[in-house]
Backbone as numpy.savetxt, mean C-alpha at the origin, in Angstrom:
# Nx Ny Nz CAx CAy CAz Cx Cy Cz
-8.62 -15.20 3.18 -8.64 -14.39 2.00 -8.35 -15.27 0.80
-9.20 -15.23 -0.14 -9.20 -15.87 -1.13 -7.95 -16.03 -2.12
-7.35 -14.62 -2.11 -5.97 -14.21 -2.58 -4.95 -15.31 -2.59
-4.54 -15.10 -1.47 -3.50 -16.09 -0.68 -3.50 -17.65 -1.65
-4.48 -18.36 -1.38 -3.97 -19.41 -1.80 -4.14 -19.55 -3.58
-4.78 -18.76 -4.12 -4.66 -18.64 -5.41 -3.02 -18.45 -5.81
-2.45 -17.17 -5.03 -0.98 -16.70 -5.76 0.22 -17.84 -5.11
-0.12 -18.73 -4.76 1.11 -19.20 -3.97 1.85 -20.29 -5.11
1.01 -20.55 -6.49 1.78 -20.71 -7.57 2.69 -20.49 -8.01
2.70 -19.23 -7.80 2.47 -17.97 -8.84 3.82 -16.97 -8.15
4.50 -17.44 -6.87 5.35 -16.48 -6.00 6.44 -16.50 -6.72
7.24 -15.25 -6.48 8.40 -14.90 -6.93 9.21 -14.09 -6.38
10.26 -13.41 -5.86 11.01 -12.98 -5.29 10.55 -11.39 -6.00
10.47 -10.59 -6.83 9.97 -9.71 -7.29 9.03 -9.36 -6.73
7.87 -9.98 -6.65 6.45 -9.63 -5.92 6.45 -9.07 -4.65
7.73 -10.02 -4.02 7.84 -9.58 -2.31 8.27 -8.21 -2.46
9.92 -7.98 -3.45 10.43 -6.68 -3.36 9.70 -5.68 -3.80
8.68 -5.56 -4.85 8.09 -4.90 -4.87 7.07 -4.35 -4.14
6.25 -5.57 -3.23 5.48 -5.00 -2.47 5.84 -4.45 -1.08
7.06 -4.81 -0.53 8.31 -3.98 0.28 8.23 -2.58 -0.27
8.84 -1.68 -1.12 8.97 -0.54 -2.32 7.70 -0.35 -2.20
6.45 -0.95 -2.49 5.40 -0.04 -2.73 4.66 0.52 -1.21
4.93 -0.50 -0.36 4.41 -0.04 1.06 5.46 0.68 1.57
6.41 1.20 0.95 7.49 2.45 1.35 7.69 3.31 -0.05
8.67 3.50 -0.17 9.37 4.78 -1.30 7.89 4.61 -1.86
7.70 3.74 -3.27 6.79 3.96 -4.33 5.39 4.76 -3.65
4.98 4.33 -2.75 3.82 5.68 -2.33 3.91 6.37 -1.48
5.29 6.83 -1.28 5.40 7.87 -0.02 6.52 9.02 -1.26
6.92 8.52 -1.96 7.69 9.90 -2.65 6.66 10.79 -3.52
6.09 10.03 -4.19 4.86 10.89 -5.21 4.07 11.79 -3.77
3.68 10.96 -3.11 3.29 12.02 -1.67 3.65 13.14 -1.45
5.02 12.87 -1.27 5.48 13.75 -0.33 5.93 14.95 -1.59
6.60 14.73 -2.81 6.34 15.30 -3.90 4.96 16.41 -3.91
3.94 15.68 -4.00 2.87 16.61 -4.32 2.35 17.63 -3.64
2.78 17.33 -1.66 2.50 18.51 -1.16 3.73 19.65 -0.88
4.32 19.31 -1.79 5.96 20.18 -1.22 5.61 21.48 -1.58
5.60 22.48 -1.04 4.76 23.78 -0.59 3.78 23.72 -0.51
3.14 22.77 0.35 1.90 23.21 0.30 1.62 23.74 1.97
2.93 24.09 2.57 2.84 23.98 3.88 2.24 23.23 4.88
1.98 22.05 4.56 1.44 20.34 5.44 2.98 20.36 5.86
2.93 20.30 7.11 4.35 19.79 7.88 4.72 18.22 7.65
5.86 17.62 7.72 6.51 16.57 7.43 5.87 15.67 8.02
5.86 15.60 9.52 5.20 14.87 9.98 3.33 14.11 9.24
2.84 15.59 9.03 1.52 15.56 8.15 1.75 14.48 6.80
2.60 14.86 6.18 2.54 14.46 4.99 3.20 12.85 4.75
4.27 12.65 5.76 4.54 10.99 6.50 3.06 9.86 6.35
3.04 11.15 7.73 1.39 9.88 8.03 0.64 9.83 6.78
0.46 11.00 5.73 -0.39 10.45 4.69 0.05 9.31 3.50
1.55 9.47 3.73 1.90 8.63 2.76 1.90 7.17 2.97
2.29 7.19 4.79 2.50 5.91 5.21 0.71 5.02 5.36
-0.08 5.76 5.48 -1.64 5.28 6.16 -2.39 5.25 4.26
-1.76 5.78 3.05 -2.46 6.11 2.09 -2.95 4.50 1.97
-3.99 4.64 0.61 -4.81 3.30 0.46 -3.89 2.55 -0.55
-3.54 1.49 -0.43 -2.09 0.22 -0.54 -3.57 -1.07 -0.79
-3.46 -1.26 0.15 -3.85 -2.83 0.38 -5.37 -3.07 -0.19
-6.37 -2.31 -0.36 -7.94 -2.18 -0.16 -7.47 -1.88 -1.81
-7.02 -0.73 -2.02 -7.17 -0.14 -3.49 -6.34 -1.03 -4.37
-5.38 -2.04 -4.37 -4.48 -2.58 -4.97 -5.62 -4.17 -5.09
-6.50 -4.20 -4.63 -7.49 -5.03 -4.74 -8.56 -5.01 -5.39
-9.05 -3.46 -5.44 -10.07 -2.93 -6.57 -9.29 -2.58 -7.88
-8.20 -2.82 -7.71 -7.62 -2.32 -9.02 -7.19 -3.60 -9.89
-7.19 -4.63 -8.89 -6.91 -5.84 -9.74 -8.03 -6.31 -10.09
-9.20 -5.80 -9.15 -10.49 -6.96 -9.89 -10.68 -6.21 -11.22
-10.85 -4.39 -10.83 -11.53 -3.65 -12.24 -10.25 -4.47 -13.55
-9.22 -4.72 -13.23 -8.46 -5.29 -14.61 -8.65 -6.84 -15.29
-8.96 -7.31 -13.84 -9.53 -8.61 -14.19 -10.75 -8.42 -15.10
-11.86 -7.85 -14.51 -12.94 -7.56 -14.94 -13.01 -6.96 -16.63
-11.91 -6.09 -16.96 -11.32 -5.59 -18.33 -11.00 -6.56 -19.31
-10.20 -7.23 -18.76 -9.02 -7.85 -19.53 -10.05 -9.43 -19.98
-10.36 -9.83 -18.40 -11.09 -11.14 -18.65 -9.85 -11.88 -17.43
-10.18 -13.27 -17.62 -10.19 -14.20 -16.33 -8.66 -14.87 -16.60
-8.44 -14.86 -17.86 -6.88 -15.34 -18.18 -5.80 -14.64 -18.24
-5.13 -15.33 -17.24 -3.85 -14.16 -17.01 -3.88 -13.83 -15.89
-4.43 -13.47 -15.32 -4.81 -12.83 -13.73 -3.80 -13.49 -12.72
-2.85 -14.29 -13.07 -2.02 -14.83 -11.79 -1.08 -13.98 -11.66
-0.22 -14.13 -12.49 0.56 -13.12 -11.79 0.52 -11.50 -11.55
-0.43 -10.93 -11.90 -1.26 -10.20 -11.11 -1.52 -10.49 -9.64
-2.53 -11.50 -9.47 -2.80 -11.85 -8.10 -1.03 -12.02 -7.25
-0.58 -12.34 -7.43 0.79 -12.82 -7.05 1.79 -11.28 -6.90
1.61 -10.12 -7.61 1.85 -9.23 -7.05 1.10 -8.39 -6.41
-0.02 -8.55 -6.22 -0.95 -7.77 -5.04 -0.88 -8.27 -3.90
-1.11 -9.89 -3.79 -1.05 -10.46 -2.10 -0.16 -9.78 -1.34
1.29 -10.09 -1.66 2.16 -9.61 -0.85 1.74 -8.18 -0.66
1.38 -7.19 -1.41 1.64 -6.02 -1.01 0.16 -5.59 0.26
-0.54 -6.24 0.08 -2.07 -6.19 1.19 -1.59 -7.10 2.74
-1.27 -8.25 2.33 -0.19 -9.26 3.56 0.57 -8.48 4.12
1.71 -7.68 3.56 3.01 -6.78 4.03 2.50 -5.75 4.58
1.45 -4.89 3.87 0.44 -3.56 4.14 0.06 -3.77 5.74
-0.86 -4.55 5.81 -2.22 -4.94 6.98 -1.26 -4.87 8.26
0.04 -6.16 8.86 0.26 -5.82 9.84 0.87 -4.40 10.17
1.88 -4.15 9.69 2.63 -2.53 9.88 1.67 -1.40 10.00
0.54 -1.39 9.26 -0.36 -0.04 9.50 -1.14 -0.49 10.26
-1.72 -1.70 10.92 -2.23 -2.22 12.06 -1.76 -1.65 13.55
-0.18 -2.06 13.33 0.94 -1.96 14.41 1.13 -0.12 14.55
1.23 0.31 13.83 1.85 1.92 13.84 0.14 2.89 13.72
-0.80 1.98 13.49 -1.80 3.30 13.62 -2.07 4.08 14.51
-2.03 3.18 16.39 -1.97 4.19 17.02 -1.33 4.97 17.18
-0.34 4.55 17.21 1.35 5.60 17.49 1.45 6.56 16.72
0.91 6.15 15.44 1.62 7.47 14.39 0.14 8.10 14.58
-0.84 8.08 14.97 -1.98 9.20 15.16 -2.14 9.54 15.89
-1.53 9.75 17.33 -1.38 9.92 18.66 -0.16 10.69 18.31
0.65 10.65 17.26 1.98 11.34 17.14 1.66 12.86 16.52
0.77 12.20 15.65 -0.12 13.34 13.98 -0.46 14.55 15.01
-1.65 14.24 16.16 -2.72 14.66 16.79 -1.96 15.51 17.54
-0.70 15.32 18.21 0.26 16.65 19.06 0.55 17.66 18.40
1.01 16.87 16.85 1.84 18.49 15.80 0.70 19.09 15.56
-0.26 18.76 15.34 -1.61 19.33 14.74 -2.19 20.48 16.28
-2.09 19.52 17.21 -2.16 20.73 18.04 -1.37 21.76 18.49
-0.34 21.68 18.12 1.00 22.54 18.64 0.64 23.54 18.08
């Protein structure tokens, strides 16, 4: 991935914690927030927060700004997206079966 060795300038202790926070709390509270009555059970609304798009969309969102802004500047940008697509990929790799094999019981219950 092209990413990677571009941001490794560019690293900072921030980037990691943030992209820690964003592959937890930061997109699982607005989640879980938005369906609160909507009667989606906990479990439901987990898996959507935990499986939501992180890593893919935090990549279209840096090019469309790149693409805005222009080509200068873009590091530390790049430098807070890696980590959060790097941190993203294994954990929802690791937990997809489990937590949809988990989803797929409450849903049938």
């Amino acid at each position: 991935m092209i990413l990677v060795p571009v941001s490794y300038p560019f690293r900072y202790w921030r980037a990691i914690l943030y992209a820690l926070l964003s592959i937890s709390v930061i997109r699982m509270l607005p989640v879980a927030v938005s369906f609160t009555g909507s009667g989606i059970g906990m479990k439901s609304i987990l898996f959507i927060g935990w499986f939501g798009p992180r890593g893919i969309a935090s990549v279209l969102y840096l090019l469309l700004t790149i693409i805005s802004l222009g080509i200068e500047g873009y590091d530390r940008l790049i430098s807070a997206v890696t980590p959060i697509v790097i941190l993203s990929a294994a954990p929802h790799g690791i937990t997809a079966v489990l937590f949809s094999k988990m989803l797929s019981r409450e849903v049938k219950e």
